[in-house]
C-alpha positions in Angstrom: -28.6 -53.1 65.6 -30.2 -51.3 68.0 -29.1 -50.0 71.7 -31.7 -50.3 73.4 -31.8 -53.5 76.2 -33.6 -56.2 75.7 -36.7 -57.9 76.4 -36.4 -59.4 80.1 -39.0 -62.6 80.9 -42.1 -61.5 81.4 -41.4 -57.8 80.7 -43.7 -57.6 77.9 -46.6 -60.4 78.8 -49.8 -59.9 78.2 -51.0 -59.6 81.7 -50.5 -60.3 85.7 -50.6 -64.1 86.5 -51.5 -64.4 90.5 -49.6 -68.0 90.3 -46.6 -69.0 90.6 -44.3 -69.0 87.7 -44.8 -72.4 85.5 -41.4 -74.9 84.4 -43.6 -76.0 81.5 -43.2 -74.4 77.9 -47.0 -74.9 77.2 -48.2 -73.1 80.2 -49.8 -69.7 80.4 -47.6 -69.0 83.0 -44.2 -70.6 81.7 -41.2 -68.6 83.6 -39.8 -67.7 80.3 -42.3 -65.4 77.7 -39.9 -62.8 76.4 -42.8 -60.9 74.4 -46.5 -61.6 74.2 -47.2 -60.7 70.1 -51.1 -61.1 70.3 -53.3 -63.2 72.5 -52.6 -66.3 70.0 -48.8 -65.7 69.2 -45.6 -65.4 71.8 -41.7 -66.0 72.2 -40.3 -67.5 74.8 -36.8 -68.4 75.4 -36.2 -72.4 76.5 -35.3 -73.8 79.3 -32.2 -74.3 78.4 -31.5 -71.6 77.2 -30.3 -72.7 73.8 -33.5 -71.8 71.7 -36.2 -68.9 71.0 -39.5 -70.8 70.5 -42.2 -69.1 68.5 -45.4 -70.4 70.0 -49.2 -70.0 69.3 -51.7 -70.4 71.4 -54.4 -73.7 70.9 -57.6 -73.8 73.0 -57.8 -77.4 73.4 -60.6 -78.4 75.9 -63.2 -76.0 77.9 -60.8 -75.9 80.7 -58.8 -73.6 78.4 -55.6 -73.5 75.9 -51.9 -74.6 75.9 -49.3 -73.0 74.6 -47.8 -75.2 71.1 -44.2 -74.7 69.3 -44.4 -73.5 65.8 -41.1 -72.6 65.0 -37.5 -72.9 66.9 -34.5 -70.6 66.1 -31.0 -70.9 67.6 -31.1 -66.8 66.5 -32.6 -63.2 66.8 -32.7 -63.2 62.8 -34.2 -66.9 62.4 -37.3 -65.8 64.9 -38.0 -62.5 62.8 -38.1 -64.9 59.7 -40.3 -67.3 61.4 -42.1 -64.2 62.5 -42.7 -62.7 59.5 -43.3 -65.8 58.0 -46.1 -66.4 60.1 -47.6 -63.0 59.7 -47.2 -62.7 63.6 -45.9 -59.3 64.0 -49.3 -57.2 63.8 -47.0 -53.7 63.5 -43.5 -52.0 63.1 -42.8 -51.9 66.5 -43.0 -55.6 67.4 -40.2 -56.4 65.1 -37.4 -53.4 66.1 -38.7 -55.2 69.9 -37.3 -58.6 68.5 -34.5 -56.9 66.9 -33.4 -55.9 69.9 -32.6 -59.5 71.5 -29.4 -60.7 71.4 -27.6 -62.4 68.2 -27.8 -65.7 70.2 -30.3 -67.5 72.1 -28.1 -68.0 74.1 -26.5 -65.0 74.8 -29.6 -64.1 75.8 -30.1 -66.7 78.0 -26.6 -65.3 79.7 -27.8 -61.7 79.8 -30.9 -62.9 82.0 -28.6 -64.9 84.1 -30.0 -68.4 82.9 -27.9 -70.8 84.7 -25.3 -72.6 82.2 
């Protein structure tokens, strides 16, 4: 396991978002993106705080793309597996980031301070 801390919500996203943080998992701007893998794959933790959520992205209409579940793990090792399952992790370094998470989504959720 490694030391190093981890991810915080939007820490590692793929770029600045001049709106206000969204409540809704599908959005582009959803509160909670722990890591941005690629432009069409992301993790973000739930609102709840219970879950990590492996999501890829789905252009759906010309007014752009939403944000869809593909897998949901209660742990650090079930998202790596869903992960690399999915061929989402495009190097070496992506993974040790996942690796360092938590156990637990939610003992993640308690390091950010997610409200229980």
């Amino acid at each position: 396991m490694s030391t190093s801390a981890p991810p915080l919500p939007l820490q590692n996203h793929g770029g600045a978002h001049a709106s206000t943080p969204s409540r809704r998992e599908r959005d582009e701007t959803y509160w909670g993106i722990i890591v941005a893998l690629s432009d069409r794959w992301r993790v973000i933790i739930d609102e709840q705080g219970d879950q990590f959520i492996l999501q890829k992205h789905y252009a759906e209409s010309l007014h752009g793309g939403v944000w869809r579940g593909q897998s949901y793990s209660t742990t650090r090792d079930g998202l790596i597996k869903a992960c690399v399952g999915r061929d989402c992790l495009s190097d070496a370094s992506q993974e040790l980031l996942l690796d360092t998470l938590p156990v637990t989504a939610r003992e993640y959720a308690a390091q950010i301070g997610l409200p229980r």
